[in-house]
C-alpha positions in Angstrom: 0.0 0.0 0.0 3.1 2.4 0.8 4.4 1.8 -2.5 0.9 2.6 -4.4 0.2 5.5 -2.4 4.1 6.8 -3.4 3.5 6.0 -7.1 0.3 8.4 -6.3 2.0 10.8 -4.8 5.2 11.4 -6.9 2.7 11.1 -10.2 0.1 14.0 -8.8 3.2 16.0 -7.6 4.9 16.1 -11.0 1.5 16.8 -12.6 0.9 19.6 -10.1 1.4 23.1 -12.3 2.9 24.8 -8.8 5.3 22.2 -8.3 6.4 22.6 -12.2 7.1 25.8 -12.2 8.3 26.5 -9.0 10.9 23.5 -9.5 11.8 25.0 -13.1 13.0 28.3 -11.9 15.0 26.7 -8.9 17.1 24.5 -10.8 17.1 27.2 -14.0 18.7 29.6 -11.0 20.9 26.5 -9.5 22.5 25.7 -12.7 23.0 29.6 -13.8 24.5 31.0 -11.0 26.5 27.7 -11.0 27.8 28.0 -15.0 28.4 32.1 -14.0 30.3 31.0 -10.8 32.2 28.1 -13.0 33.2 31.2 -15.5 34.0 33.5 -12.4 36.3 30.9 -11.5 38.1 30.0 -14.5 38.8 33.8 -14.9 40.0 34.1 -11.7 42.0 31.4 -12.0 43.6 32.5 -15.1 44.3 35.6 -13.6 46.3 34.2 -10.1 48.1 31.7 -12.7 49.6 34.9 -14.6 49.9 37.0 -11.2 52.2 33.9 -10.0 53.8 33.7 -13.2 54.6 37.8 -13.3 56.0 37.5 -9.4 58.4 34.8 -10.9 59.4 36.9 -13.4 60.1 40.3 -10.9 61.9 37.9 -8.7 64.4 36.5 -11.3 64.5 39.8 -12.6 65.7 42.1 -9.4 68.9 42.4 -10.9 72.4 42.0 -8.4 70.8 42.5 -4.6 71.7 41.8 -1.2 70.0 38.7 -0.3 68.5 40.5 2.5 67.3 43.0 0.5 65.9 40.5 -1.8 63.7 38.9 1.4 62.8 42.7 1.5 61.5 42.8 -1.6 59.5 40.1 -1.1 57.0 37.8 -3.1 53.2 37.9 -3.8 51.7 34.5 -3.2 48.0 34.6 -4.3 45.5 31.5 -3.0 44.7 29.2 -5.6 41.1 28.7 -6.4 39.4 26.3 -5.1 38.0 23.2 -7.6 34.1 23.2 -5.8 33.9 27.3 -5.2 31.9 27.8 -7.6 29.1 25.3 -6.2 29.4 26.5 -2.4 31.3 29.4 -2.4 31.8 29.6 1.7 33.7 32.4 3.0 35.7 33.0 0.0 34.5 36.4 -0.5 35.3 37.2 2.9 38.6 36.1 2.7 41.8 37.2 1.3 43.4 35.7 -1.9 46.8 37.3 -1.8 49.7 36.9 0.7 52.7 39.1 0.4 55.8 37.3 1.7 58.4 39.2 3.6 60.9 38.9 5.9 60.3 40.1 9.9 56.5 39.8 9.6 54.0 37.8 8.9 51.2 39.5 6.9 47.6 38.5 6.7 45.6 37.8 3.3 44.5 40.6 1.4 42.0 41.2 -1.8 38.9 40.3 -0.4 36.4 40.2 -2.6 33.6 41.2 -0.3 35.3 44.5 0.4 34.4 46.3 -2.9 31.2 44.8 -3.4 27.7 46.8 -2.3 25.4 45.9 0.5 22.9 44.5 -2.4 25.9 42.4 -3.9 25.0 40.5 -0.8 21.3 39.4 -2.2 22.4 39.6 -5.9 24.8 36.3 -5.2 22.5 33.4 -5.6 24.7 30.7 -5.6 23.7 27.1 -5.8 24.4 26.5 -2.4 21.4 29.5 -1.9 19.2 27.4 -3.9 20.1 23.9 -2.1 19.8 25.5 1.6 17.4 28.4 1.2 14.8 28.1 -1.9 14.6 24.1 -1.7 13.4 24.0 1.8 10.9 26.8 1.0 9.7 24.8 -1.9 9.5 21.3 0.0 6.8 23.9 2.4 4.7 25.5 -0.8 3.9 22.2 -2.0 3.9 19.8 1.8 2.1 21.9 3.7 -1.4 20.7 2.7 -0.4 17.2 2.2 -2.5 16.2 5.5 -3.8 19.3 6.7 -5.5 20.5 3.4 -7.1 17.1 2.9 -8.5 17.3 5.9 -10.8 20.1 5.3 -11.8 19.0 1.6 -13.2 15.9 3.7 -10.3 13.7 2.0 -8.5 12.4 4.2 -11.7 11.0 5.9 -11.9 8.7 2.3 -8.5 7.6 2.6 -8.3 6.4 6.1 -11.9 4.5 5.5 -10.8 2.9 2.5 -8.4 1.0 4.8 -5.0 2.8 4.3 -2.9 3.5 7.8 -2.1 7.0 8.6 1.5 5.5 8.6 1.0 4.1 5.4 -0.4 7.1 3.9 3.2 9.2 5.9 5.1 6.6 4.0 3.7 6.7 0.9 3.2 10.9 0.7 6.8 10.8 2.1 8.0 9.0 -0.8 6.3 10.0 -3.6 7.0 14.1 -2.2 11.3 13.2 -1.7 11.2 11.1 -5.3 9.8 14.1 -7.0 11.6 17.1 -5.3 15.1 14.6 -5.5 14.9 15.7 -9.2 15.4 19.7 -7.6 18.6 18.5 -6.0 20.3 15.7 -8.3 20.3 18.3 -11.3 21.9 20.9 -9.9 24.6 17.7 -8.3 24.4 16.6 -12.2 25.5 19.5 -13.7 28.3 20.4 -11.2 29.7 16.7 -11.9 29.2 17.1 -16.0 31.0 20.2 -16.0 34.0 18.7 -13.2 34.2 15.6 -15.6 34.2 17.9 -18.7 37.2 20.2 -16.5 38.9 17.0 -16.1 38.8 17.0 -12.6 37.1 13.9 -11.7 39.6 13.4 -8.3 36.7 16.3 -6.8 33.6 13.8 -7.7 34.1 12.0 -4.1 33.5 15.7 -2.4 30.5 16.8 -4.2 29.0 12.9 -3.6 29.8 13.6 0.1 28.0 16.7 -0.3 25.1 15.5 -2.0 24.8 12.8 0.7 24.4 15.9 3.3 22.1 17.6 1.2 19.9 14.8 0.4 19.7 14.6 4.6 19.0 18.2 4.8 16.4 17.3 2.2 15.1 14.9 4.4 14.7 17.1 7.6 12.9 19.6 6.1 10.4 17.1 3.8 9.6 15.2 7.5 8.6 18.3 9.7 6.7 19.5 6.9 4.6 16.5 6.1 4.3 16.0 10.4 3.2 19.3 10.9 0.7 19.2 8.3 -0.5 16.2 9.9 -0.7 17.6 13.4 -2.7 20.8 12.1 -5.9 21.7 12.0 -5.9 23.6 8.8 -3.3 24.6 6.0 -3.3 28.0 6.8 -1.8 27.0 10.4 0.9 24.7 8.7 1.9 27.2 6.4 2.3 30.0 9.1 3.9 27.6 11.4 6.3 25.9 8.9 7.3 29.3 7.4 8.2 30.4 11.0 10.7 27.4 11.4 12.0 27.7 7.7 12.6 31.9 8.4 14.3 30.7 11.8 16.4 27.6 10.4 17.1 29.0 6.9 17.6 32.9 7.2 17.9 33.9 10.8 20.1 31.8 12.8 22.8 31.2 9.5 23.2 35.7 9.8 23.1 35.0 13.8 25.4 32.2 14.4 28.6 34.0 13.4 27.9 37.0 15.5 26.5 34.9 18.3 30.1 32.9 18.2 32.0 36.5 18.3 30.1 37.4 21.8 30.6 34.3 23.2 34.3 33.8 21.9 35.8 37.2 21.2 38.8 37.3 18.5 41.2 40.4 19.0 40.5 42.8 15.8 43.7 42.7 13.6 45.6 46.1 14.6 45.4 45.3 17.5 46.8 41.3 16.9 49.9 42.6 15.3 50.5 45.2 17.9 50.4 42.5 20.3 52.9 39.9 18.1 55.6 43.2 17.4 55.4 43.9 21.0 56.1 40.2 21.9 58.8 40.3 19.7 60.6 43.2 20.5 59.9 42.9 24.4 60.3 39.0 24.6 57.2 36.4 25.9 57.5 37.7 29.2 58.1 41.7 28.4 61.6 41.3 30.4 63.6 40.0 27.5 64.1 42.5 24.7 65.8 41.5 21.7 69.5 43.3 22.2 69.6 40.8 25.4 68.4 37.3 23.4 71.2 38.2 20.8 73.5 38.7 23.1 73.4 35.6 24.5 72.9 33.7 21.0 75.8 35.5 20.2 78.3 34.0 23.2 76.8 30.9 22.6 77.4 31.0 18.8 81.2 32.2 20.0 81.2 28.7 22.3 80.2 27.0 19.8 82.9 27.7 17.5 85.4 28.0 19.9 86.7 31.9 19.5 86.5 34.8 21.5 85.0 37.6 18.8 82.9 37.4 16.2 85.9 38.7 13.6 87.4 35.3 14.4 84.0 33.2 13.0 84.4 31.1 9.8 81.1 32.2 8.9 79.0 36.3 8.8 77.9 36.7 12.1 75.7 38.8 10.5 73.8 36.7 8.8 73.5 34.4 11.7 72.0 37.2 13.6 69.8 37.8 10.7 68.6 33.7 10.6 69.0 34.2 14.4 65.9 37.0 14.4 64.0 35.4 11.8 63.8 32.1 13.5 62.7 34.2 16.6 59.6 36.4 15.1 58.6 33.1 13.5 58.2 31.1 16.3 56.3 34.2 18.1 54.1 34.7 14.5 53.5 30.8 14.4 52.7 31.0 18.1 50.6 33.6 17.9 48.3 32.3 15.0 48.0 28.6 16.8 46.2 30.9 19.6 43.8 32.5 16.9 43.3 29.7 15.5 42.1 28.2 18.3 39.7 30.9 18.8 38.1 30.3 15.8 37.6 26.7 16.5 36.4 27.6 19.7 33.6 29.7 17.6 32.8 27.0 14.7 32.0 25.0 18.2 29.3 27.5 19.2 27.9 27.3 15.6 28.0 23.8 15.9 25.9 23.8 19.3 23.9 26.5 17.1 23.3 23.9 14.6 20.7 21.9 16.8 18.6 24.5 16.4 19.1 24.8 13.0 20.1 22.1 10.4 21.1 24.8 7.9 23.9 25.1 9.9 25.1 22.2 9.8 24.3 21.1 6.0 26.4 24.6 5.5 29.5 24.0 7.5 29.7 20.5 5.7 29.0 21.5 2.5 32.1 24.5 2.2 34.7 22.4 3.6 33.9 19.3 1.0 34.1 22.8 -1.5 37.3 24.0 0.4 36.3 27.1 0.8 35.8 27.0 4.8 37.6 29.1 7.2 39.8 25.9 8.0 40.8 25.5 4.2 42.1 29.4 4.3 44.3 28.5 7.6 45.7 25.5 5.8 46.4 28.0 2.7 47.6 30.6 5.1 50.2 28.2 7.0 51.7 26.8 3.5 52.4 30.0 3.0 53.9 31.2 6.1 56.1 28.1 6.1 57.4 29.2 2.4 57.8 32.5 3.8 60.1 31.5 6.5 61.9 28.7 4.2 62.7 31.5 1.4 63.6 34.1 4.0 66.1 31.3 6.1 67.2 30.3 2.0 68.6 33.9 1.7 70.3 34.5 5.1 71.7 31.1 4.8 73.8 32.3 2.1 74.7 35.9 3.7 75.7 33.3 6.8 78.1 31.8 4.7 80.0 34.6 3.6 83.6 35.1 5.6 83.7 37.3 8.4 86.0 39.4 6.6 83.5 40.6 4.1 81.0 43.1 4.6 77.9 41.4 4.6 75.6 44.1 3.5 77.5 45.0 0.4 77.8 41.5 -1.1 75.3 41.0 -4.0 73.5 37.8 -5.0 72.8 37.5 -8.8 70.3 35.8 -10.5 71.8 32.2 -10.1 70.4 32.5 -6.4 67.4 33.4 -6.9 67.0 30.7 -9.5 67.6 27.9 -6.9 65.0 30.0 -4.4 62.1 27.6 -3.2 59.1 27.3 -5.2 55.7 27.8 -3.2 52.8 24.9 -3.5 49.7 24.1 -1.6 47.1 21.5 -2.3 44.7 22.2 0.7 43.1 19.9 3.2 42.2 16.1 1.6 39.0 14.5 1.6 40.3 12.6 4.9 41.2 15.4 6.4 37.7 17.0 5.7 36.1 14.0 6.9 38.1 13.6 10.1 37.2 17.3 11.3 33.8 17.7 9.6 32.0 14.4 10.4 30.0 15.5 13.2 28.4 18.4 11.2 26.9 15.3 9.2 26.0 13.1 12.3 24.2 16.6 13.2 22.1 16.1 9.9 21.8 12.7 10.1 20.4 13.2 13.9 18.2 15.6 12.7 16.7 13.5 9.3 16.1 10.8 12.4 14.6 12.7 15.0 12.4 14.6 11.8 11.0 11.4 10.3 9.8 10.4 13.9 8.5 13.6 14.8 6.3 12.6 11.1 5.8 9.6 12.6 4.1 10.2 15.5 1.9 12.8 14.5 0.5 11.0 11.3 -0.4 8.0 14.4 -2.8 11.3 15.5 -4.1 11.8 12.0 -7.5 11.8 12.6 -10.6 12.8 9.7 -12.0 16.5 10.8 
């Protein structure tokens, strides 16, 4: 009887003109702002291709410099873009895509997109991450919420349950036939994203956008259950609408624009002047303000006399100089690296208020799983980040090396490197978290979704048991 009442269900759906049209224009929006995002990001991929290829080309190009001039002048690393950001954007426009790389400091991302964009840039970005969270659980409402509740007050459902079907039975069946037809809504949009990957020869990404379809299809789930159970539970449609658009407007729009400025009250992060302040302080004053940096040289300095067994530094085999100089480096790295373990902690501390949030809100949780499958988290941008610090310090420790190995007897800061050094200077490369790694941090965001889809469906459950003909 389930299996009849489904093959009802999904056939009337499909037939239903609402449905139709209301399904058209979701997945007509879903596949163009995914094919404009998919041209975004070949563009912008082009263009940080070139801008890498042009900083390669200043660098070999700087002509006969002082190595530690050359760690002055620095390189531009920008973030490479990520394979799924045009499917679930995440924070990406929030975030920087270029690192400069210098020595002494340790600079945070810069270009971010969102920053010359307009308040209404904001609404103008559907995405099809917008459609999958936001429009499809507003269209699983337009077309569930009378399932129950508006057969009840054309006398219907008083037929149905006298012709000898359960009220579970008729759940089952209306809960089948309802996910078989809006499953179409979501597997297109899926579809497309994996034509276009395969077509982009990227087929390693499939896994993550399966993985993310397998948290959408939950989310899916959820929302298709607490419909059809509260449209069983009420006494007309016009209740269930209201009451389902209440918890839609809650889960969907509200507590996603909440959730980050909830996690801010409840886990502060220092703004960033005030950060670096606290890092240059550290590193001119020492951890414990009583160490400044004349004194920690100093003593590096008679050790590295020990060491070598002389008594000044005119009698060292190698630039004392450009010992200091590693000496220093090695120092404001260890405080930088410090530094950003602490904020990074912070913001780990704040994705674990969202989480909590996310019992409230599956949206949440189906969002959070769905940008770090796409790599565009805050968690991929640390992993981006800390590639490039550690290429920052590697280059910077390359060039001092080789004023350390100058004699003593020349003077360090007039010798000139040519372009044979900075031929055999390190490469940068990054390749981001890996599907493991994604799972291994961002598996209970899906046991969340899966938690609720369970708890949903028996919500359903129990109230189609109270179905009763008006």
């Amino acid at each position: 009887m389930i299996g009849a009442i489904a093959t009802q269900t999904w056939r009337s759906t499909l037939r239903d003109g609402r449905f139709r049209l209301l399904a058209a224009v979701m997945v007509i929006l879903a596949l163009a702002s995914g094919f404009t995002g998919w041209a975004r990001d070949q563009v912008q991929a082009t263009e940080r291709v070139a801008a890498a290829e042009a900083d390669q080309r200043n660098w070999l190009n700087q002509g006969a410099v002082n190595p530690h001039n050359a760690a002055h002048f620095g390189r531009w690393v920008p973030k490479p873009v990520a394979p799924l950001a045009f499917f679930d954007p995440g924070l990406e426009p929030q975030l920087g895509q270029l690192v400069r790389l210098e020595a002494h400091r340790q600079d945070p991302a810069r270009s971010r997109p969102a920053e010359g964009s307009t308040a209404l840039a904001a609404f103008a970005a559907v995405t099809p991450t917008f459609v999958l969270q936001t429009l499809i659980p507003l269209l699983v409402i337009l077309i569930g919420f009378s399932v129950f509740s508006g057969d009840r007050s054309r006398i219907l459902l008083r037929q149905e349950l006298a012709s000898g079907a359960s009220s579970v039975a008729l759940l089952g069946g209306r809960l089948l036939g309802l996910g078989g037809a809006l499953l179409l809504v979501v597997v297109l949009p899926l579809a497309a994203v994996a034509v276009v990957l395969i077509a982009g020869g990227r087929v390693e990404v499939l896994p993550r956008l399966a993985l993310a379809g397998l948290g959408y299809g939950l989310y899916l789930v959820v929302f298709l259950a607490v419909t059809l159970g509260v449209s069983a539970l009420a006494s007309n449609a016009r209740t269930a609408l209201v009451v389902l658009l209440a918890c839609w407007t809650l889960s969907a729009l509200l507590l996603p624009r909440l959730a980050p400025e909830l996690a801010e009250q409840v886990v502060p992060s220092p703004t960033g002047p005030i950060f670096q302040a606290e890092v240059r302080e550290e590193i001119e004053k020492g951890p414990t303000g009583h160490e400044p940096q004349d004194v920690r040289l100093e003593a590096y300095k008679q050790e590295t006399l020990r060491r070598y067994g002389v008594a000044t530094v005119e009698e060292l085999p190698v630039s004392w100089e450009g010992l200091s100089l590693q000496f220093g480096e090695r120092y404001s790295t260890e405080v930088y690296r410090r530094r950003y373990a602490e904020l990074d902690r912070v913001y780990e501390a704040q994705a674990t208020v969202t989480r909590v949030l996310a019992a409230l809100s599956p949206t949440l949780a189906v969002r959070a799983w769905s940008a770090s499958l796409a790599g565009t988290d805050q968690v991929a941008h640390q992993a981006f980040l800390k590639d490039a610090e550690d290429h920052r310090f590697t280059l910077v420790d390359f060039l001092n090396a080789e004023i350390a190995r100058q004699p003593a007897s020349v003077e360090v800061f007039d010798y000139k490197a040519g372009p044979d050094l900075w031929a055999r200077a390190p490469r940068f490369a990054h390749d981001g978290p890996t599907i493991a790694e994604v799972i291994d941090r961002r598996w209970l965001d899906l046991l969340i979704l899966a938690a609720w889809a369970l708890v949903a469906l028996a919500f359903a459950f129990i109230a189609a048991k109270r179905l009763r003909p008006a």
